[in-house]
C-alpha positions as CSV (number, residue, x, y, z in Angstrom):
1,X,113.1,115.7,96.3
2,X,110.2,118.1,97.2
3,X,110.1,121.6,99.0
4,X,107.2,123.1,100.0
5,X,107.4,126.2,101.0
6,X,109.0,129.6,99.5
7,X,110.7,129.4,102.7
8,X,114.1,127.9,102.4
9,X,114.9,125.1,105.1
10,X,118.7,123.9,105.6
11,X,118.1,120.6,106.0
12,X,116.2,117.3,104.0
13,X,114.3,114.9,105.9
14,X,114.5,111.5,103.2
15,X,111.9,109.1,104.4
16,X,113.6,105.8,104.2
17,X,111.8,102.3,103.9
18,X,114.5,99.6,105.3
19,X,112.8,96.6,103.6
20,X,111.2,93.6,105.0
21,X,114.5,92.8,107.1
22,X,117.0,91.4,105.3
23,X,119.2,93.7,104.8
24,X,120.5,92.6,100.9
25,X,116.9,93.9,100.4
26,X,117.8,97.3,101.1
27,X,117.8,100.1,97.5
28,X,121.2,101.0,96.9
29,X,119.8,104.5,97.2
30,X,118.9,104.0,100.9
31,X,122.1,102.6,101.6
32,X,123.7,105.8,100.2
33,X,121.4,108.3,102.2
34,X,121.9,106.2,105.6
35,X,125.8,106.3,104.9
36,X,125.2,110.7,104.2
37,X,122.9,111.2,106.8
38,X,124.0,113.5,110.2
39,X,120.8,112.0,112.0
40,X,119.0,109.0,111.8
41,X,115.4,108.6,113.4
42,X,114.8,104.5,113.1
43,X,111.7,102.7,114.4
44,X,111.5,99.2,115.8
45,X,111.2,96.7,112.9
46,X,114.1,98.5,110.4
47,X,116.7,95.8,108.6
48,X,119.4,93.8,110.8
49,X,122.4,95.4,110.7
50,X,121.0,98.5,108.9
51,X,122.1,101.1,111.1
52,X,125.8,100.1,110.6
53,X,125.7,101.9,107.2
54,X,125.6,105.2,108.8
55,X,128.6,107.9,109.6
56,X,130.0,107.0,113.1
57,X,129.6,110.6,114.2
58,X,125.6,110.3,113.0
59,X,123.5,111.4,115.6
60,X,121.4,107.9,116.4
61,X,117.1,108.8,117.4
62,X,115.2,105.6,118.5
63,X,111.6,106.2,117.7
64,X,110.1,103.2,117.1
65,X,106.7,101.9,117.8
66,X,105.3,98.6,119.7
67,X,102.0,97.6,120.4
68,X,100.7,99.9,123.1
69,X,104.4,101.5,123.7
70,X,105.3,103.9,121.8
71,X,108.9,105.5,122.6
72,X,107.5,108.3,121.2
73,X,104.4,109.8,120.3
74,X,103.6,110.3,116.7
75,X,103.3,114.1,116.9
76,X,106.0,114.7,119.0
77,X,108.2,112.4,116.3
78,X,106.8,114.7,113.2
79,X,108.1,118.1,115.2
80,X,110.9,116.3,115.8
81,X,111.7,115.9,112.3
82,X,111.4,119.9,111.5
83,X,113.5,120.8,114.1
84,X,116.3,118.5,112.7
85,X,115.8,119.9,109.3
86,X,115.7,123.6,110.4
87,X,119.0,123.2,112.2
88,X,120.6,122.5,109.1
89,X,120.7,118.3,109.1
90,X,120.7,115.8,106.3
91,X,117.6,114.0,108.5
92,X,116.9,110.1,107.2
93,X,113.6,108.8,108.8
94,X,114.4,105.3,108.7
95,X,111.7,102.5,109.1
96,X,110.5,98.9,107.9
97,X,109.4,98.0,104.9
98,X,108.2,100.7,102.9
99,X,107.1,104.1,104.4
100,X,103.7,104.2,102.5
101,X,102.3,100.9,103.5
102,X,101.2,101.2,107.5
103,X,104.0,103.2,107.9
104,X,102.6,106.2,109.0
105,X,105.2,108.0,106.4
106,X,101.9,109.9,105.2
107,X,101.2,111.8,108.5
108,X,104.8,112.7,108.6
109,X,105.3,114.3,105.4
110,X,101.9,116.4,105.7
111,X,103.7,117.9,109.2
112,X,106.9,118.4,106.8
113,X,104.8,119.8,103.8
114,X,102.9,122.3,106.2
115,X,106.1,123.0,107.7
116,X,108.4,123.8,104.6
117,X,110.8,121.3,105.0
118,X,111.9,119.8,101.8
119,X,112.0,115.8,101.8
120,X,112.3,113.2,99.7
121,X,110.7,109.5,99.8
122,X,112.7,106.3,99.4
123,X,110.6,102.9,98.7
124,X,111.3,99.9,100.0
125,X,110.5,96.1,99.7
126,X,106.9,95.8,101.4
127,X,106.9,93.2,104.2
128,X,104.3,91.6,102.5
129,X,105.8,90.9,99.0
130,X,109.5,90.3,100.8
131,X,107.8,87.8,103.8
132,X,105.6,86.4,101.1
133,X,108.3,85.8,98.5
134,X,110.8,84.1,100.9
135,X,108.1,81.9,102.5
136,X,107.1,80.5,99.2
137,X,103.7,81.8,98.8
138,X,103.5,83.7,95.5
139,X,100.8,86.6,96.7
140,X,99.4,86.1,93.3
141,X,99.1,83.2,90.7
142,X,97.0,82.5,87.9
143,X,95.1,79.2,89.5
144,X,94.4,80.9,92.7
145,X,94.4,84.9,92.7
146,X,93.8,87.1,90.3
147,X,93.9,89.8,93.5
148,X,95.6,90.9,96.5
149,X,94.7,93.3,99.8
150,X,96.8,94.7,102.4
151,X,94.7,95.0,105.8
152,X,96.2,96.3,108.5
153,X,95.3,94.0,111.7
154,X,95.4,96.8,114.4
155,X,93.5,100.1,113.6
156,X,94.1,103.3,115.3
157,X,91.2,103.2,117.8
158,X,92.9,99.8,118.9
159,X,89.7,97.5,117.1
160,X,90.1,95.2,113.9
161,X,86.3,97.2,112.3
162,X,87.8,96.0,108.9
163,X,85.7,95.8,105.7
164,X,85.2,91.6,105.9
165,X,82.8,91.3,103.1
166,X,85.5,92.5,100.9
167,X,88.0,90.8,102.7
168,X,86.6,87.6,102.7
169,X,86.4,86.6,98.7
170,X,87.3,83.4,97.1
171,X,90.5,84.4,94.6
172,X,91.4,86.8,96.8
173,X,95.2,86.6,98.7
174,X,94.7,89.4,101.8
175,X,97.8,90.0,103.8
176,X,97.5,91.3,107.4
177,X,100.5,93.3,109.3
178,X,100.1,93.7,112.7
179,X,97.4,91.5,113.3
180,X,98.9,88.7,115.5
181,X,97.0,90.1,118.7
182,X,94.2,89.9,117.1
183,X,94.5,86.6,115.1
184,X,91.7,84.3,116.5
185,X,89.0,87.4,115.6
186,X,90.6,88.0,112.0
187,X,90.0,84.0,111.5
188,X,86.1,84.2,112.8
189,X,85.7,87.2,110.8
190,X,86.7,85.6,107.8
191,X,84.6,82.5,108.5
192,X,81.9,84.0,109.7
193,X,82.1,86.6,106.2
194,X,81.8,83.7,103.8
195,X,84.8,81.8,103.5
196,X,85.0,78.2,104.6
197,X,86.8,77.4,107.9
198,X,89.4,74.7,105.8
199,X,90.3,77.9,103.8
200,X,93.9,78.2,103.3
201,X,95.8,80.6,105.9
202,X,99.7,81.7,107.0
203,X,101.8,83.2,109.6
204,X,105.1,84.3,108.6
205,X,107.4,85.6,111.6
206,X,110.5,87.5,110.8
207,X,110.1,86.8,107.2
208,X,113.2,87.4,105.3
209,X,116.0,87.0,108.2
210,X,117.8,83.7,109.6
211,X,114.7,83.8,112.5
212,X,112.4,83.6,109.8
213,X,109.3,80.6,110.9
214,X,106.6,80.0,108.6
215,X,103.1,77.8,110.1
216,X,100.7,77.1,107.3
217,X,96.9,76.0,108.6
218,X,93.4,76.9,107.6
219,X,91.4,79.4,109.3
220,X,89.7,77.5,112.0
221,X,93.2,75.9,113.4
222,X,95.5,78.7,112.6
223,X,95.2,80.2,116.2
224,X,95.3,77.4,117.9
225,X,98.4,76.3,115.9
226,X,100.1,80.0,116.4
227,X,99.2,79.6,120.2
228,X,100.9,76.2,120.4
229,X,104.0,77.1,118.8
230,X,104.7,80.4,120.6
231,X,104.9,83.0,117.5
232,X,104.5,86.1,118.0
233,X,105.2,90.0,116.7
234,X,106.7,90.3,114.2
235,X,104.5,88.6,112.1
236,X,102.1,88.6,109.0
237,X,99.0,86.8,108.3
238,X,98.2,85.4,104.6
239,X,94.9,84.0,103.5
240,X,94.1,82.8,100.4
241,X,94.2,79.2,98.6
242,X,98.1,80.4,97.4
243,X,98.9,78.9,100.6
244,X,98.4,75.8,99.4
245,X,101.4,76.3,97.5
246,X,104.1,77.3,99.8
247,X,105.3,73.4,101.0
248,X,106.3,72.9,97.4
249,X,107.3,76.4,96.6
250,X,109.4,76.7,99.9
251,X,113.1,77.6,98.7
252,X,115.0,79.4,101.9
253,X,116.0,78.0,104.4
254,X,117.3,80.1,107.1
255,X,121.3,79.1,108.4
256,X,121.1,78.2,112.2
């Protein structure tokens, strides 16, 4: 745990990471703080049944964040978390996956660490190793990718300006969260960056959970294919030739 300031706050915000969704995937030491905690601040996309952990008397905050609707804003959330702490709370920020990968947990520590509040960060599964692993597409593997990026599919000014010539390398598995609005430009850009249109690609929609659908394609169909089968958010994007891999890798089967 980390404080600050000289100053000496009452409370501890713990900046939780839920996992991918499944909630077996949850750290024992996340469980713990949820079950402590006298207020909860959750997002959207936390762990089914996550929330269940906590105190009944806990006081319950929804925060979370959807494309283009935002319950609340993100500065409004950080302040939110100081006054919690400075009235004397055990404060978990609880969200999905873990809190330092597109998370936003950055931006709300620095409000905490100029603030004073003492906090504490709890990792969680990624949603790109958990979706990955239970889709059957090992992210990395010695015939296929010796490498592997994280690219966020939505940016903060609302474009996809990623870096595609680094993106777009052969042995290279990149992993896209929040980038199903945007799929058909994330496919041209990878085509049109050097990699062939039959190149291997992925959707995994509520990866981890009993909703969990997986569509394997290449870049050129993969939209169409995404389109005509109705997926949608919550969902990550894999490229790489480790695709190729996941019918004969693929071990969970959600129950009905």
């Amino acid at each position: 745990m980390t404080q600050t300031s000289s100053s000496t706050p009452s409370g501890t915000v713990y900046i939780i990471g839920s996992g991918p969704g499944n909630l077996d995937l949850l750290t024992l030491r996340a469980a713990r703080l949820i079950g402590e905690a006298d207020a909860i601040v959750y997002d959207h996309l936390i762990a089914d049944g996550v929330l269940e952990l906590a105190r009944p008397d806990a006081e319950m905050i929804y925060a979370g964040k959807e494309r283009s609707r935002h319950s609340v804003p993100q500065h409004e959330l950080n302040q939110l978390l100081v006054r919690l702490a400075r009235a004397g709370k055990q404060v978990v920020r609880l969200k999905g996956g873990d809190p330092f990968i597109f998370g936003r947990g950055g931006e709300e520590i620095e409000t905490l660490v100029d603030s004073g509040i003492a906090f504490e960060v709890v990792p969680g599964v990624t949603a790109a190793a958990g979706c990955a692993a239970y889709a059957g597409i090992p992210l990395t593997h010695r015939d296929h990718a010796q490498a592997v990026a994280f690219a966020t599919g939505h940016l903060k000014d609302g474009t996809i300006n990623l870096d595609w010539p680094l993106l777009a390398r052969p042995r290279l598995t990149v992993v896209f969260y929040m980038g199903i609005g945007g799929l058909a430009e994330i496919c041209q850009q990878m085509i049109a960056h050097g990699l062939p249109e039959d190149h291997p690609a992925a959707v995994v929609q509520n990866g981890t959970t009993r909703r969990q659908r997986v569509l394997t394609a290449d870049l050129a169909t993969l939209p169409a294919k995404v389109a005509a089968t109705g997926i949608t958010s919550p969902a990550l994007i894999i490229v790489g030739t480790v695709v190729r891999l996941q019918q004969k890798l693929d071990w969970f089967k959600p129950a009905p």
